[in-house]
C-alpha positions as a LaTeX table, in Angstrom:
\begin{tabular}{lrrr}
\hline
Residue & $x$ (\AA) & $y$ (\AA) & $z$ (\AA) \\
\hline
Unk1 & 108.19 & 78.56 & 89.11 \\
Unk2 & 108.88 & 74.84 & 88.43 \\
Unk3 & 110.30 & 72.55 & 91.42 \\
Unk4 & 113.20 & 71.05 & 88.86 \\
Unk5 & 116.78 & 72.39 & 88.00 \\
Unk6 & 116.03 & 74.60 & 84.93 \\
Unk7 & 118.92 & 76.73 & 84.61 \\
Unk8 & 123.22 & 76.56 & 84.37 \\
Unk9 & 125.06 & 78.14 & 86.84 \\
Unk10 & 128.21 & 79.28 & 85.25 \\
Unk11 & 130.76 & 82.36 & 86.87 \\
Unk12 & 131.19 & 85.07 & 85.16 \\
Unk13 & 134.83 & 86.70 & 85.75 \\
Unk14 & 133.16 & 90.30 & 85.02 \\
Unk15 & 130.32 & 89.92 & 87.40 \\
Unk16 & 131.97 & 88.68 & 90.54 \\
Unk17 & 129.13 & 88.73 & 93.48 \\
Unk18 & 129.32 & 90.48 & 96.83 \\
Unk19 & 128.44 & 89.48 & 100.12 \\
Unk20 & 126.99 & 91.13 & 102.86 \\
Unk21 & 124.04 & 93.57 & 104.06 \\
Unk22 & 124.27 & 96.81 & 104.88 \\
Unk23 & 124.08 & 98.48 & 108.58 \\
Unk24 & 120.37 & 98.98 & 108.78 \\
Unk25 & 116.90 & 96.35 & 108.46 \\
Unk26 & 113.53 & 97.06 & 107.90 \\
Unk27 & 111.24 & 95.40 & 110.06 \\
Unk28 & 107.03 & 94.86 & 109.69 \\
Unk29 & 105.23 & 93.17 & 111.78 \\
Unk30 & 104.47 & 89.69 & 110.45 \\
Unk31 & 100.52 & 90.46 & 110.58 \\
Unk32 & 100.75 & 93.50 & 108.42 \\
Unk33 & 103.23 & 91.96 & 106.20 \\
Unk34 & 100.62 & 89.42 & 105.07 \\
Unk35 & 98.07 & 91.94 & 104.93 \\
Unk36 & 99.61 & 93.66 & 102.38 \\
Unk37 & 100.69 & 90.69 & 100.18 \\
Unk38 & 96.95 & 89.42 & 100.08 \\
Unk39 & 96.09 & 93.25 & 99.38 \\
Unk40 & 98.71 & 92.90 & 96.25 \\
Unk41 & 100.71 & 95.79 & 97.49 \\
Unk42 & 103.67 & 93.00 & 97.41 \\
Unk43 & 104.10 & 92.38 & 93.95 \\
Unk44 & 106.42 & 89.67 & 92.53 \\
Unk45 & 107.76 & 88.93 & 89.16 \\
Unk46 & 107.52 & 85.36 & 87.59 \\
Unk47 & 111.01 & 84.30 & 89.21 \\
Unk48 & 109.66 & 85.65 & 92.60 \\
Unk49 & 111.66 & 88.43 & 93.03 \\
Unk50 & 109.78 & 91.24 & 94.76 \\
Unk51 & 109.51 & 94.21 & 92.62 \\
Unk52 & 107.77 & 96.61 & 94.62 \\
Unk53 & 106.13 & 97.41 & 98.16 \\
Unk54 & 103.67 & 99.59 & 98.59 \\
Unk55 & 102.77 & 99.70 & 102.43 \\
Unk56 & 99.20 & 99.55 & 103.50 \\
Unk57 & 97.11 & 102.12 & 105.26 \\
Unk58 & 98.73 & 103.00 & 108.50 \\
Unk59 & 101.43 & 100.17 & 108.00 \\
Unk60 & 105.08 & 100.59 & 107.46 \\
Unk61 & 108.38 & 99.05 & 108.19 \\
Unk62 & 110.49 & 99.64 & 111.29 \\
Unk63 & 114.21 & 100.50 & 110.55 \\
Unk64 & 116.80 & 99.62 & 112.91 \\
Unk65 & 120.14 & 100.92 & 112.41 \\
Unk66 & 123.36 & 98.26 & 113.66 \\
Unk67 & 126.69 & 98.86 & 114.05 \\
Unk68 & 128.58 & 98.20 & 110.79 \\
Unk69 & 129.33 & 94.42 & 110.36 \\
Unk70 & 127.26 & 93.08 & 112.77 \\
Unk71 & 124.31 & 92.53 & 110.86 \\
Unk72 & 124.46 & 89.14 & 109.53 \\
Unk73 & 122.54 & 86.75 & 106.61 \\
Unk74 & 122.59 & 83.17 & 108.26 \\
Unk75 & 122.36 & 80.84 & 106.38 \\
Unk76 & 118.33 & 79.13 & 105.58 \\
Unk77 & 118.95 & 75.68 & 105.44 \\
Unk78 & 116.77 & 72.94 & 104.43 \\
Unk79 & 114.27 & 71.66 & 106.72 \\
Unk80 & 112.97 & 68.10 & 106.45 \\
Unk81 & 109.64 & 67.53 & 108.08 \\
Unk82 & 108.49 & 63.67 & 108.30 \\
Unk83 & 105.66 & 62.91 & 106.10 \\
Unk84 & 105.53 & 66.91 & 105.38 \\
Unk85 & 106.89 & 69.29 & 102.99 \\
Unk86 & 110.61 & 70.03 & 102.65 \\
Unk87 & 111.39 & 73.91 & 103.09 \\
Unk88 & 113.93 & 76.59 & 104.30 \\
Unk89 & 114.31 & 78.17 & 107.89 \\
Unk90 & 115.32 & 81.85 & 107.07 \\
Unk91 & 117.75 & 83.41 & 109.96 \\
Unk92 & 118.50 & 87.00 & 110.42 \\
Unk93 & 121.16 & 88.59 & 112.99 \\
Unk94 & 121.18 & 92.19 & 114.12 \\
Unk95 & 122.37 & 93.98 & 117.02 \\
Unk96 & 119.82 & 96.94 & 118.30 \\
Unk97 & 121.90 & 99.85 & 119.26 \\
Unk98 & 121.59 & 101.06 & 122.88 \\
Unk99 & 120.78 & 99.29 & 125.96 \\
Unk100 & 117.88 & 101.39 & 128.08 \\
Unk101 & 114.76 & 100.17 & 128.51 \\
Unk102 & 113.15 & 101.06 & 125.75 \\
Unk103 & 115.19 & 99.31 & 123.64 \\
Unk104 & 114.51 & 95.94 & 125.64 \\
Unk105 & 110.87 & 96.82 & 125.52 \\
Unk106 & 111.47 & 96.15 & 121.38 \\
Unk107 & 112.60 & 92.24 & 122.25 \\
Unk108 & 109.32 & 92.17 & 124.17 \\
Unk109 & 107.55 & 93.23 & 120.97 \\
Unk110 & 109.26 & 91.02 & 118.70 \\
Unk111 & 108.78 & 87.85 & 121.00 \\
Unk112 & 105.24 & 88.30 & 120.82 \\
Unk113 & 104.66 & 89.23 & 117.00 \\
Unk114 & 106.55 & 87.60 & 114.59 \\
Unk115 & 108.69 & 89.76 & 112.61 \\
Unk116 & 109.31 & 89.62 & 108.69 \\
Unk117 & 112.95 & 91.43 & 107.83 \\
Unk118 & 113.84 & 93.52 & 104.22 \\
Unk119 & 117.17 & 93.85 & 103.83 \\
Unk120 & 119.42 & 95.86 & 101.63 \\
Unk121 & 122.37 & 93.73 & 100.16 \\
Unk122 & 126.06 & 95.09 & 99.39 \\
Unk123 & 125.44 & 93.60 & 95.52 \\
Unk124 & 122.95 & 96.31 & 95.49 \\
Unk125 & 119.82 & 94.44 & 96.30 \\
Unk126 & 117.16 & 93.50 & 98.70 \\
Unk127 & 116.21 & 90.33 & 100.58 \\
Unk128 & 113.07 & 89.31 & 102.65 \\
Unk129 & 113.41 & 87.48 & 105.22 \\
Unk130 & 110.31 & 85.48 & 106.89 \\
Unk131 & 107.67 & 86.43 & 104.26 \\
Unk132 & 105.37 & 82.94 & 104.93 \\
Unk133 & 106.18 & 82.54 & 108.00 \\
Unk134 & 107.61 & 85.84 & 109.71 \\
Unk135 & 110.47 & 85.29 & 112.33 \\
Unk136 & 110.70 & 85.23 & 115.63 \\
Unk137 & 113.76 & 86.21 & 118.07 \\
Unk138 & 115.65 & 82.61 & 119.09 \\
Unk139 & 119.29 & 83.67 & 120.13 \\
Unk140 & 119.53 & 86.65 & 122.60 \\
Unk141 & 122.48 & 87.77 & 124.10 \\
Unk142 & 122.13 & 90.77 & 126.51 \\
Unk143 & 125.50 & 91.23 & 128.69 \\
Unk144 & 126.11 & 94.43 & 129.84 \\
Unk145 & 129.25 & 93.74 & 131.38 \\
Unk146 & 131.26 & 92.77 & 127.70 \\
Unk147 & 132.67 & 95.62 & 126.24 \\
Unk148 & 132.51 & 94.66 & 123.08 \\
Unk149 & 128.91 & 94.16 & 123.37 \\
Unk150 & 127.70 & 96.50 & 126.09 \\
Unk151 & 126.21 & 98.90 & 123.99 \\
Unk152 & 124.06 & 96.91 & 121.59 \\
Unk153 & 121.52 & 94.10 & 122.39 \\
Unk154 & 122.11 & 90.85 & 119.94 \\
Unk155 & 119.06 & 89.65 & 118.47 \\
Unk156 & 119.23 & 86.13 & 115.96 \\
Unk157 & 115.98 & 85.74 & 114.26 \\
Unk158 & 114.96 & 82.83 & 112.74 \\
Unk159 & 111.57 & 81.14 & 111.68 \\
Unk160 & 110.10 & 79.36 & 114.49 \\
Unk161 & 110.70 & 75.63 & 114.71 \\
Unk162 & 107.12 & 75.30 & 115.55 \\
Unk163 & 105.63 & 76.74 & 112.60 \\
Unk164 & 105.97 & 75.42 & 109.16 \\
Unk165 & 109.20 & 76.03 & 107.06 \\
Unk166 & 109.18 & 78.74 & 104.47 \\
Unk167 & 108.71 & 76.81 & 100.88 \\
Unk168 & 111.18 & 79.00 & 99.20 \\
Unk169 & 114.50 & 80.69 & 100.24 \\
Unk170 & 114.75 & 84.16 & 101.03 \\
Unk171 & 113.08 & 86.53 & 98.24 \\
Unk172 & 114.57 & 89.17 & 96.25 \\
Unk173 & 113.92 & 92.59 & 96.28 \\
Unk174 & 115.14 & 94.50 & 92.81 \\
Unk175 & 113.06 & 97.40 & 91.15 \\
Unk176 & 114.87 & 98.65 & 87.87 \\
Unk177 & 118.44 & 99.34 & 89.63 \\
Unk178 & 120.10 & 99.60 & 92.71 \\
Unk179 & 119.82 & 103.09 & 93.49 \\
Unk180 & 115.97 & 102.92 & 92.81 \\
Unk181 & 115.65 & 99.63 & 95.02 \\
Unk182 & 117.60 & 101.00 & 97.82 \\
Unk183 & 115.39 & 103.93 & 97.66 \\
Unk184 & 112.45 & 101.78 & 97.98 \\
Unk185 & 113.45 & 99.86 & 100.60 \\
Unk186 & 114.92 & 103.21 & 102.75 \\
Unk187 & 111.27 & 104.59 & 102.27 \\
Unk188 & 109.69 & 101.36 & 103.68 \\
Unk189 & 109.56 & 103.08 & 106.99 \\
Unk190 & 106.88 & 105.71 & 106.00 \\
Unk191 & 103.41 & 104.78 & 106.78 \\
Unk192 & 100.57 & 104.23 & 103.82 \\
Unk193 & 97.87 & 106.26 & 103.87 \\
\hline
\end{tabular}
């Protein structure tokens, strides 16, 4: 993939996009995510868009279910480093339903091993969120005494501003269609053998 503008971008009337991601995200931990991308069993097309996962040995993706609309894209915006590499900090909100303790135990895991986040979209597609540099909880809000809130613990994950930037923006996930990708991405929670 070349670093200059090789492509139009026109709209297309007939193929209006849709924002948005579904109520659910898959979560690895950052460790095992790289693991199995220097395995292969990540494997990207010539754009970069993922095409398929295949989780490792013993390693899957954990799925936590939100409350509809309150999982959020935010937006990965350019991040100049002095005398470094430009790049892109990728950001991820999601609420984690229930409040006991075993649910704060997960923000205990997460804030010691960075997470990386696949997503699936509303257009029908997948996103991965934090797959150089995982992510890392920066933004959480736990108030049991808003009702709005009470029952779910806010978590806004970002990449870390003390590890490099990501070089590219968030990567696509698409395997032949929709129904097939969100299939692969609802069956990233069962462990490889």
């Amino acid at each position: 993939m070349g670093c200059s503008i090789n492509r139009e971008s026109l709209f297309d009337c007939n193929d209006k996009p849709v924002g948005g991601v579904n109520n659910f995200a898959m979560l690895y931990n950052y460790t095992q995510w790289r693991d199995m991308v220097e395995a292969g069993l990540v494997t990207f097309e010539a754009d970069g868009t993922i095409n398929d996962i295949v989780n490792g040995t013993g390693i899957q993706a954990y799925r936590f279910d939100m409350p509809d609309e309150t999982s959020m894209i935010l937006g990965s915006p350019d991040r100049l480093v002095d005398g470094g590499i430009d790049g892109f900090d990728h950001a991820f909100s999601m609420s984690i339903l229930g409040t006991k303790q075993t649910k704060k135990n997960l923000l205990l895991g997460l804030s010691f091993e960075k997470a990386v986040a696949v997503v699936y979209k509303k257009n029908g597609t997948g996103e991965v969120y934090g797959g150089e540099q995982g992510l890392k909880p920066t933004a959480n809000t736990y108030n049991p005494n808003d009702p709005s809130i009470g029952s779910v613990i806010p978590v806004q994950m970002t990449t870390s501003p003390r590890t490099p930037a990501e070089n590219l923006p968030p990567a696509d996930v698409f395997k032949t269609d929709s129904p097939t990708t969100k299939a692969l991405i609802l069956g990233l929670n069962i462990a490889g053998s």
